[in-house]
LUMDO-612856 format. One record per residue (C-alpha): residue number from 1; residue in three letters; x, z, y. Coordinates in steps of 0.25 Angstrom, whole numbers. Layout:
BEGIN
torba,zaza,u,w,v
NUM,ALA,X,Z,Y
...
END
This chain:
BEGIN
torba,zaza,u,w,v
1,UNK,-816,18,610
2,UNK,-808,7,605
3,UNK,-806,1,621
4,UNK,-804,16,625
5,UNK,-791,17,615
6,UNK,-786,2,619
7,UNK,-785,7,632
8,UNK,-780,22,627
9,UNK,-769,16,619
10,UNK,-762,6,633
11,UNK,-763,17,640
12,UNK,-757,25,631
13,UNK,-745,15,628
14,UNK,-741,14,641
15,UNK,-740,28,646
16,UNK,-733,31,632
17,UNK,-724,19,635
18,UNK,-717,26,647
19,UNK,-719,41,644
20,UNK,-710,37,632
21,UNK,-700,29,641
22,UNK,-698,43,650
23,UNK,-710,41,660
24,UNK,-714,55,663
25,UNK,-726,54,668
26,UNK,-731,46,655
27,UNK,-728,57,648
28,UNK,-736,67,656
29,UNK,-747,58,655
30,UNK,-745,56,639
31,UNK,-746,72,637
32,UNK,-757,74,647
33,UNK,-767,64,643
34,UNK,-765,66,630
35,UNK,-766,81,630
36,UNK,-781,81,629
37,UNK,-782,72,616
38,UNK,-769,81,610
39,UNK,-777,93,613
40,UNK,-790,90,608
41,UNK,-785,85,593
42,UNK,-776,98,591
43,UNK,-786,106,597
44,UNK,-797,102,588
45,UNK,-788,101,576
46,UNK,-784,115,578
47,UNK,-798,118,580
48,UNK,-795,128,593
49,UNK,-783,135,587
50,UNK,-775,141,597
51,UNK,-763,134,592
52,UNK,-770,120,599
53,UNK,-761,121,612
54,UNK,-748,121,606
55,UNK,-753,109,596
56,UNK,-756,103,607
57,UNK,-742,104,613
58,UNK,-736,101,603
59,UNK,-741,88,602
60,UNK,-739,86,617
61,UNK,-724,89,615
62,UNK,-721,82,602
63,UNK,-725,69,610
64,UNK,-718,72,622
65,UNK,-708,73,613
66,UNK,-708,63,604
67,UNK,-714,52,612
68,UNK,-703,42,613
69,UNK,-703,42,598
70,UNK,-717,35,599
71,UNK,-714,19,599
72,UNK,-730,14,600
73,UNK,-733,19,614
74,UNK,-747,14,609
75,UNK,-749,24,599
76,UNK,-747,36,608
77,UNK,-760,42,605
78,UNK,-759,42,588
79,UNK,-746,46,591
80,UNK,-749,59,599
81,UNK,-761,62,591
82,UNK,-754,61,578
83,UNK,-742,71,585
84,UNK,-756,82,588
85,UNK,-759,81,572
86,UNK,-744,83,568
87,UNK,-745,96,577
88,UNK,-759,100,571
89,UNK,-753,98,555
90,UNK,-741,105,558
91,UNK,-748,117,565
92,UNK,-757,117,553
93,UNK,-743,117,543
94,UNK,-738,129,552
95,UNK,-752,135,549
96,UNK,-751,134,535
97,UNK,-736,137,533
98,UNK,-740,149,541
99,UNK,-751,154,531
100,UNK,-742,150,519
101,UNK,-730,161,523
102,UNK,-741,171,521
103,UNK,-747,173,535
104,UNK,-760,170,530
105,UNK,-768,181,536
106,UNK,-763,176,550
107,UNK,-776,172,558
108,UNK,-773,161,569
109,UNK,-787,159,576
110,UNK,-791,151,586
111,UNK,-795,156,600
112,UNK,-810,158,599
113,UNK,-812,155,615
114,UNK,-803,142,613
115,UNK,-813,135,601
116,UNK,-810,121,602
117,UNK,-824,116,598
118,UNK,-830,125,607
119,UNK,-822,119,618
120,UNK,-825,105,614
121,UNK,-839,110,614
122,UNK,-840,118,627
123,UNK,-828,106,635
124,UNK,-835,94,631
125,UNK,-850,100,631
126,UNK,-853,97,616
127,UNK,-868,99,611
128,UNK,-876,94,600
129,UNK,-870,86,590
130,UNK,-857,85,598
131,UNK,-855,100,596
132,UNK,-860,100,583
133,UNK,-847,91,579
134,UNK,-840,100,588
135,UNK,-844,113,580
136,UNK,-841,106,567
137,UNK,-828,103,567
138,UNK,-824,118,566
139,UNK,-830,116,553
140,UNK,-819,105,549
141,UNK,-806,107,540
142,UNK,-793,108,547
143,UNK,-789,94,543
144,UNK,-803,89,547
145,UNK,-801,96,561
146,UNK,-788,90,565
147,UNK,-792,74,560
148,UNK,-806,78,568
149,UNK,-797,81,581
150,UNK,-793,67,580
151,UNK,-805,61,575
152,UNK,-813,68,587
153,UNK,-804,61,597
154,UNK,-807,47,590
155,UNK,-822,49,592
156,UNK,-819,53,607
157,UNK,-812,39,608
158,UNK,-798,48,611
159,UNK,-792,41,598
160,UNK,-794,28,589
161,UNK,-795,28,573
162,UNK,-780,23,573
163,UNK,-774,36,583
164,UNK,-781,43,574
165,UNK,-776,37,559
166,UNK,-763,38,566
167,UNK,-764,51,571
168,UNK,-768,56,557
169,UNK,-755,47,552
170,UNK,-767,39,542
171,UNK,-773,26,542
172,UNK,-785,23,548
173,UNK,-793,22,534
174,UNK,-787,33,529
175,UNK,-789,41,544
176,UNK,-804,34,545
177,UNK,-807,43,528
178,UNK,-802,55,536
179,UNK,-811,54,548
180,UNK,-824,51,540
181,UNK,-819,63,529
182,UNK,-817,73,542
183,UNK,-831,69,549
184,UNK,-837,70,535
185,UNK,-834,85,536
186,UNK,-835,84,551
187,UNK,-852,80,547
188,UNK,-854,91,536
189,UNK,-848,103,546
190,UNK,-857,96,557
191,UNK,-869,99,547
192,UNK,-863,113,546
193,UNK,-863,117,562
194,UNK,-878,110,561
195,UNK,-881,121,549
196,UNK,-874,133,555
197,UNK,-880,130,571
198,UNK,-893,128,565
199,UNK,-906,134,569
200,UNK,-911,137,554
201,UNK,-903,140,543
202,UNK,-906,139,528
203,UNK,-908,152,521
204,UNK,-894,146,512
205,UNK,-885,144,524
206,UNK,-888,157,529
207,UNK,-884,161,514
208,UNK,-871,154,515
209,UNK,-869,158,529
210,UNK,-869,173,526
211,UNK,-853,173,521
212,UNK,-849,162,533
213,UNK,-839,170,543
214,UNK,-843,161,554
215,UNK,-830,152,554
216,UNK,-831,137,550
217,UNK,-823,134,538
218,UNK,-823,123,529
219,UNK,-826,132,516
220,UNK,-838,136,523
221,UNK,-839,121,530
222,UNK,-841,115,515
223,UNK,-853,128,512
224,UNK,-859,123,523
225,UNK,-861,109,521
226,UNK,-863,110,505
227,UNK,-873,119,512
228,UNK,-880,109,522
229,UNK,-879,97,511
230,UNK,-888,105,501
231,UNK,-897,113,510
232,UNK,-911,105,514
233,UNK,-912,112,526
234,UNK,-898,111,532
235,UNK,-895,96,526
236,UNK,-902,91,540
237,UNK,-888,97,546
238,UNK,-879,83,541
239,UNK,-891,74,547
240,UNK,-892,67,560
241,UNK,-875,71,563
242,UNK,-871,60,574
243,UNK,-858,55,570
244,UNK,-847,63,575
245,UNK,-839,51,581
246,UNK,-852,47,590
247,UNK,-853,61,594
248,UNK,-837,62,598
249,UNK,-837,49,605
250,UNK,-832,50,619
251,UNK,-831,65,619
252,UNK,-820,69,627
253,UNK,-808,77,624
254,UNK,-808,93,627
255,UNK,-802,96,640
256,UNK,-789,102,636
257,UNK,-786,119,640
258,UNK,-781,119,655
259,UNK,-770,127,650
260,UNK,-766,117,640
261,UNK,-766,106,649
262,UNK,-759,112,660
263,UNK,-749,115,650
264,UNK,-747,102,644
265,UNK,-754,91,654
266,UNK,-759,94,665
267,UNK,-769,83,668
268,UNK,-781,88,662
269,UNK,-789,99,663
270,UNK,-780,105,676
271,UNK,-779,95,687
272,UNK,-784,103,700
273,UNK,-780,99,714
274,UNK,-768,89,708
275,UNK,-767,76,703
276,UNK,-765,72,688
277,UNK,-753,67,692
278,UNK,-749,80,697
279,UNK,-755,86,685
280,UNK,-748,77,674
281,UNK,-735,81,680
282,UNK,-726,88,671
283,UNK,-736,87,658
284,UNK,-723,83,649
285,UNK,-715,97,657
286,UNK,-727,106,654
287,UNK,-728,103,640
288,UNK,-712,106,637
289,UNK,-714,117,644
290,UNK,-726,123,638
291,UNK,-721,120,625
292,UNK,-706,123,626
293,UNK,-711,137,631
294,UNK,-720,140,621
295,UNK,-716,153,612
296,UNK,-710,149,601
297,UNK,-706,136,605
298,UNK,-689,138,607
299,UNK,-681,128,615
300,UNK,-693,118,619
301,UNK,-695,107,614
302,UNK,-681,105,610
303,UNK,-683,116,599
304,UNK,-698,113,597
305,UNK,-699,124,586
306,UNK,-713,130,585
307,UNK,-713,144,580
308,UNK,-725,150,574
309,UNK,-723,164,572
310,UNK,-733,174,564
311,UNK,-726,189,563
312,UNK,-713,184,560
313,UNK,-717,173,551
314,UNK,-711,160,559
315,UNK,-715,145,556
316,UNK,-705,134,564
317,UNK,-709,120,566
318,UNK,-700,115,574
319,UNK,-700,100,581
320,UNK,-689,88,579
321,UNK,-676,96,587
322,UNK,-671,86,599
323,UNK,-657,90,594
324,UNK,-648,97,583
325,UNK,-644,107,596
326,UNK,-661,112,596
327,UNK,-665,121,587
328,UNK,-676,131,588
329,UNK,-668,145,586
330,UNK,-674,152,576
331,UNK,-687,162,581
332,UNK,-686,176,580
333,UNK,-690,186,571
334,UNK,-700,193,580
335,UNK,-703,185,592
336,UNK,-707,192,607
337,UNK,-722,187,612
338,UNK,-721,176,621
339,UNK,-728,175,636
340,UNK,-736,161,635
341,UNK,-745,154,644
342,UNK,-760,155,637
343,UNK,-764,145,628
344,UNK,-779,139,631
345,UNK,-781,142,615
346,UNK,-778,155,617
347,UNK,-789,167,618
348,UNK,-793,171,632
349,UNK,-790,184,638
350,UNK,-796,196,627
351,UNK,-799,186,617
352,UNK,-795,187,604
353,UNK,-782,181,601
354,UNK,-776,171,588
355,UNK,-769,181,580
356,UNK,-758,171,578
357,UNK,-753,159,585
358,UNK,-741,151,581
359,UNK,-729,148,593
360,UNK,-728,164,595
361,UNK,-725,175,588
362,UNK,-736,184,586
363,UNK,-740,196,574
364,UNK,-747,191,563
365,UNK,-762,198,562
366,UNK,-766,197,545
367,UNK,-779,196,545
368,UNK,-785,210,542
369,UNK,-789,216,530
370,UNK,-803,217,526
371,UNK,-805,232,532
372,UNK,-818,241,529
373,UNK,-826,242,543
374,UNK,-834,227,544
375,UNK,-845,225,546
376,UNK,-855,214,553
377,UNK,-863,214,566
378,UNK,-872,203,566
379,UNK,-885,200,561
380,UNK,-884,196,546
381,UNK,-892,183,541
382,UNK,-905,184,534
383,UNK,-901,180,518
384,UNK,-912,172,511
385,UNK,-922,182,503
386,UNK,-918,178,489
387,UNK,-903,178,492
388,UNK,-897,189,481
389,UNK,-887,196,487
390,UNK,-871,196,481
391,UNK,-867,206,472
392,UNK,-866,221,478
393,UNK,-853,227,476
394,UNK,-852,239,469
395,UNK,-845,251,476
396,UNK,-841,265,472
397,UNK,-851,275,471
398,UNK,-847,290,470
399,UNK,-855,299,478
400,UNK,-868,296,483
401,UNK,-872,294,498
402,UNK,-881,304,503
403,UNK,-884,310,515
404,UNK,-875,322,519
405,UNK,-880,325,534
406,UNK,-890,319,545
407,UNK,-902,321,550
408,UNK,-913,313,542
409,UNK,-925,314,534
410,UNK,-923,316,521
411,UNK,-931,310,507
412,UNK,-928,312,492
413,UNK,-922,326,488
414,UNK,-907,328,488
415,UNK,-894,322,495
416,UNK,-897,308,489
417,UNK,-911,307,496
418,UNK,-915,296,505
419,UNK,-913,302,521
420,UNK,-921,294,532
421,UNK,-916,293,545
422,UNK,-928,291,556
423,UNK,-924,294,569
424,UNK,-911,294,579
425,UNK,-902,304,575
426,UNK,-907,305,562
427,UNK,-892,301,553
428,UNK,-889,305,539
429,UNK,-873,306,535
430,UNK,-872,302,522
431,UNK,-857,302,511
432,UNK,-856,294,498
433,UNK,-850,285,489
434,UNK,-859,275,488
435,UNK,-872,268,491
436,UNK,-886,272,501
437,UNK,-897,265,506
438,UNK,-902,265,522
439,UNK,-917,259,522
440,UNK,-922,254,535
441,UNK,-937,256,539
442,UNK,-941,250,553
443,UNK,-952,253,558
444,UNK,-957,238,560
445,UNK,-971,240,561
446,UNK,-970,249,576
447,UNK,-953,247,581
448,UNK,-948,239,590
449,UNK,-933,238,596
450,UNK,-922,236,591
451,UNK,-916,245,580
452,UNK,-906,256,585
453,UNK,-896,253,572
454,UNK,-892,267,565
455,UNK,-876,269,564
456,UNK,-866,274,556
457,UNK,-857,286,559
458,UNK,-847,293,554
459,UNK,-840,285,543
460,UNK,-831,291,534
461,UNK,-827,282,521
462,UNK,-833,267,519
463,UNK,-849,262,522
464,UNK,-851,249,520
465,UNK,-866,240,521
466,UNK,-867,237,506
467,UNK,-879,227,507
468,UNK,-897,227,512
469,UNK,-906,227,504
470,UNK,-922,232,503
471,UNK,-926,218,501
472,UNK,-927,213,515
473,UNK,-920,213,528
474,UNK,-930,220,538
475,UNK,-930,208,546
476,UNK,-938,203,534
477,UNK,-953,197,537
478,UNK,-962,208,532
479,UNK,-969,202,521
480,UNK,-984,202,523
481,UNK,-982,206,537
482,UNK,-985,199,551
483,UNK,-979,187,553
484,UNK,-964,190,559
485,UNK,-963,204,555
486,UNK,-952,210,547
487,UNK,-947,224,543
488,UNK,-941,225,557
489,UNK,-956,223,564
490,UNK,-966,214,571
491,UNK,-961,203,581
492,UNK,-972,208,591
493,UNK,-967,221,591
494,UNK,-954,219,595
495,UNK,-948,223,581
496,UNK,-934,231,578
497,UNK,-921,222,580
498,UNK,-906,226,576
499,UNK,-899,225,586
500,UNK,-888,213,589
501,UNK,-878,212,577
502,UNK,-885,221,569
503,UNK,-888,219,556
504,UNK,-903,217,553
505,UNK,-906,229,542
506,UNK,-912,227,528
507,UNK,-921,236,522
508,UNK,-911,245,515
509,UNK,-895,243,518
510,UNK,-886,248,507
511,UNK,-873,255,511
512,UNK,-860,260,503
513,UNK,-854,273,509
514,UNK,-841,280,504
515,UNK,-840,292,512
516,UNK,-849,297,525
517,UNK,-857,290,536
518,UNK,-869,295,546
519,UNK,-883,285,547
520,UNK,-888,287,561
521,UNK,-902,283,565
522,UNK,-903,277,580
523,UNK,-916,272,582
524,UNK,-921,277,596
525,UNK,-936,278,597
526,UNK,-944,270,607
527,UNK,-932,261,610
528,UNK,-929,257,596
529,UNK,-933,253,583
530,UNK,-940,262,573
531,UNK,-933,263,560
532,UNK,-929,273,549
533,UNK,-917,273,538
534,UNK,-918,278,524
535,UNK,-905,282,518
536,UNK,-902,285,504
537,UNK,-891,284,493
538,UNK,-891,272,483
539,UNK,-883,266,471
540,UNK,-877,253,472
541,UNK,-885,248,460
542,UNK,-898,251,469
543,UNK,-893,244,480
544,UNK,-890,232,470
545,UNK,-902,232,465
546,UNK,-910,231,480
547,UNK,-900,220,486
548,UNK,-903,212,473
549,UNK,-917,215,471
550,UNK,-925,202,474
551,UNK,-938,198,484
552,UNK,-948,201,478
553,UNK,-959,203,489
554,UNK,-969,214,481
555,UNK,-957,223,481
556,UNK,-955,221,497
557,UNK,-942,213,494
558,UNK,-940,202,502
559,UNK,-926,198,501
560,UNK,-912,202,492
561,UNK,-905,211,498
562,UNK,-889,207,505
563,UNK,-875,213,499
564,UNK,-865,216,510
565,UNK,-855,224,501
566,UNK,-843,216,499
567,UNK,-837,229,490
568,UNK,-825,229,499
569,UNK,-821,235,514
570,UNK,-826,221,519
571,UNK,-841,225,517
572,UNK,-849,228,529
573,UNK,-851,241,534
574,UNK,-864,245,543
575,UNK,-866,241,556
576,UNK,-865,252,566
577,UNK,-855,261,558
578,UNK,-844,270,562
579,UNK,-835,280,557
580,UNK,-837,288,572
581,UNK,-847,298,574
582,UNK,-852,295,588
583,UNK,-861,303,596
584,UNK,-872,294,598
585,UNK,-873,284,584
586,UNK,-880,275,590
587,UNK,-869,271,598
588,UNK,-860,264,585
589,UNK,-855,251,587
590,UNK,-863,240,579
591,UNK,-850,235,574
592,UNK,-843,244,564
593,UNK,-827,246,565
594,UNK,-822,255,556
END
């Protein structure tokens, strides 16, 4: 690596030497080779936001710009590097100006189709350990993230310790404490991928899973690891890590977007049928002209103001004026939308699209209110036996829920008996304030097929999915039973199966309802599985007492039961729920939206 920067750094001098004297063609060469090594560090110290492109940009402009004020030709590369930090600080400033004015609710998210470790992954073919240090730098602090940007292109040979100290503005001892604290973290979030991609997973990180929403963070970075460092069965995950550095070397740089390079170089990535020479042409031109054109940019570079508009909230951080006559006019109150080339960061057509971006104008979305209508459709994870369940919240109980039409059979005497639901078509209406019971029997010894889930019509009011209980999940091994067999039958008898994204159904699930809603049963004999549904008003204290009630196997219970009420409108409703009244009821969506 070191005879690769000798050779780097004289090569390196000499174009810098005449691009700063007025060669042209030097300074095209400048912006396009270095526009892969620019793009790269900001594009993983942005981790993917669409924002990477103008970053990049602006890098590329403040050096055109300020290149004759660089008198040590031969530290061109710190030189530009340190430029690409100063842009990625002062866009993170920006940020957090932004969020301090009391736009907090504002949600800029990076294109999901643009992921920058996924392109790293999918451009320059990364498996095994390689993908894993890949995958783990989502994991990484923001600060980590950017000195990782640099740190990467040092193991790839693309800089030397000193560009990178200097880049930083540190010494190299005091640079060399940060690396080893970043790749400290870098090793604990690689032990994390290692847990979460795992084949087997411990019954206590299934437990600490349940609340994750899928997003690396580093609260849930630091869980993790205190996780894998104190579990027996997940410490294997911190052994056998090949250092990163040895795993980075000679990795190449990730190709940069065509778009961005025809915008900005030229030489990479879009020479078809012409020469580079042809190609580098006009580099220097393009660039002015991308950035001088860019919405909210006014006057080019003389004005060099950048604009960042949310609602009518504006944010100017304007470059050194050339002279006293440029000065960026003042933007407008409301500004029109502004026709722009796409940016590779940007969503493909019908994609979903960042709510927010700085340069242009556009509506502020605040993020929505917690609304009543959630609810999940994918398979729940199985939580250890003897794991008690959090506390139930207790809601308002007036009348109690019984039936008030259907077609069912009925057990017990009065309104407030138990009704069963057999067959298709049979459906029971039922109007309350309060709590009631639907126990499941499948009919695992003979059934077969999958499950032909029952739905819910008719909605007036709130029905929320208060917790399951009946001491096991019908998945549960049968105890006593054949090998393999559960509540929902016998592996060689091809037993009942939810469908895709349903939730796999407990014994008994408990439900609070405050007004009216019709239970339909949909099974369809001979196609699918056999079961039956018993419903029947309860009290909160009763379904307390069965969620809480512990294994005990002579009374048949196998497991806690699980609380899903969180007591407010964010608690889950049933799958399979709407407040229509469709001919065939078979035919509600999985996914409730109400």
């Amino acid at each position: 690596m070191g005879r690769h920067a000798r050779l780097e750094v004289v090569v390196d001098a000499a174009t810098v030497t005449a691009a700063r004297d007025g060669d042209k063609r030097s300074l095209d060469d400048l912006v396009t080779e270095h526009l892969p090594l620019v793009y790269n560090i900001v594009g993983r110290a942005l981790d993917g936001h669409p924002d990477v492109d103008d970053v990049v940009q602006e890098t590329m402009l403040r050096v055109v710009r300020k290149l004759k004020s660089l008198r040590d030709s031969s530290r061109f590369r710190a030189w530009l590097v340190a430029i690409a930090m100063q842009q990625v600080r002062a866009r993170a400033r920006a940020r957090r100006e932004m969020l301090a004015s009391g736009l907090e609710d504002v949600r800029e998210l990076a294109d999901p189709t643009a992921d920058f470790v996924d392109a790293t992954i999918a451009e320059l073919g990364l498996t095994g350990q390689r993908r894993e240090v890949a995958e783990a730098t989502r994991w990484l602090d923001p600060a980590d993230r950017r000195l990782l940007a640099l740190w990467w292109q040092e193991a790839a040979g693309e800089l030397s310790r000193a560009q990178l100290a200097a880049a930083l503005g540190l010494t190299a001892p005091h640079a060399a404490v940060r690396v080893q604290r970043m790749k400290s973290q870098l090793q604990g979030a690689r032990a994390v991928v290692r847990a979460l991609w795992s084949d087997r997973h411990c019954t206590g990180l299934i437990d600490l899973l349940e609340g994750w929403d899928a997003k690396p963070s580093p609260l849930w970075r630091k869980r993790l690891i205190r996780h894998t460092r104190g579990c027996a069965e997940c410490g294997h995950h911190w052994a056998d890590q090949v250092p990163a550095e040895r795993l980075l070397a000679g990795v190449a740089l990730l190709p940069v977007p065509l778009e961005l390079s025809a915008r900005l170089g030229g030489a990479h990535g879009v020479v078809t049928g012409t020469t580079a020479e042809v190609a580098r042409a006009g580099a220097v031109e393009r660039l002015l002209e991308t950035v001088s054109a860019r919405p909210g940019v006014r006057g080019g570079l003389l004005a060099g103001a950048v604009v960042l508009a949310v609602g009518i909230v504006y944010l100017i951080v304007p470059h050194e004026p050339s002279g006293p006559a440029e000065v960026a006019a003042p933007p407008p109150a409301v500004a029109p939308p502004v026709e722009r080339s796409p940016s590779p960061w940007e969503p493909k057509p019908g994609a979903p699209r960042p709510v927010a971006q700085e340069r242009a104008p556009v509506p502020a979305r605040i993020a929505p209110k917690p609304s009543y209508g959630s609810n999940v459709d994918s398979p729940d994870p199985v939580p250890p036996a003897d794991r008690v369940p959090g506390e139930l919240p207790r809601r308002p109980e007036g009348r109690a829920v019984v039936p008030v039409d259907g077609e069912f059979d009925r057990f017990g005497s009065g309104r407030s008996g138990t009704v069963l639901l057999r067959e298709r078509g049979h459906q029971v209406t039922v109007e309350g304030q309060g709590y009631f019971a639907v126990r499941w029997q499948v009919s695992f010894h003979r059934c077969g097929g999958e499950i032909a889930m029952p739905t819910w019509t008719g909605l007036t009011g709130k029905l929320f999915h208060a917790g399951s209980g009946g001491g096991r999940r019908l998945d549960d091994r049968v105890p006593g039973a054949a090998p393999g067999m559960t509540w929902m039958g016998v592996p060689e008898r091809d037993p009942a199966r939810v469908p895709a994204g349903a939730q796999q159904m407990w014994q008994v699930e408990f439900y609070y309802l405050d007004g009216t809603v019709t239970l339909h049963h949909n099974e369809v004999r001979r196609s699918t599985a056999d079961y039956d549904l018993a419903v029947a008003p309860t009290t909160w204290r009763a379904v307390n007492a069965d969620l809480t009630r512990a294994p005990r196997a002579r009374w048949g219970v196998q497991r806690y039961g699980k609380v899903r009420d969180t007591g407010t409108d964010r608690a889950p409703v049933p799958q399979y729920l709407t407040r229509s009244s469709p001919a065939d009821p078979r035919r509600v969506p999985q996914r409730s939206a109400l």
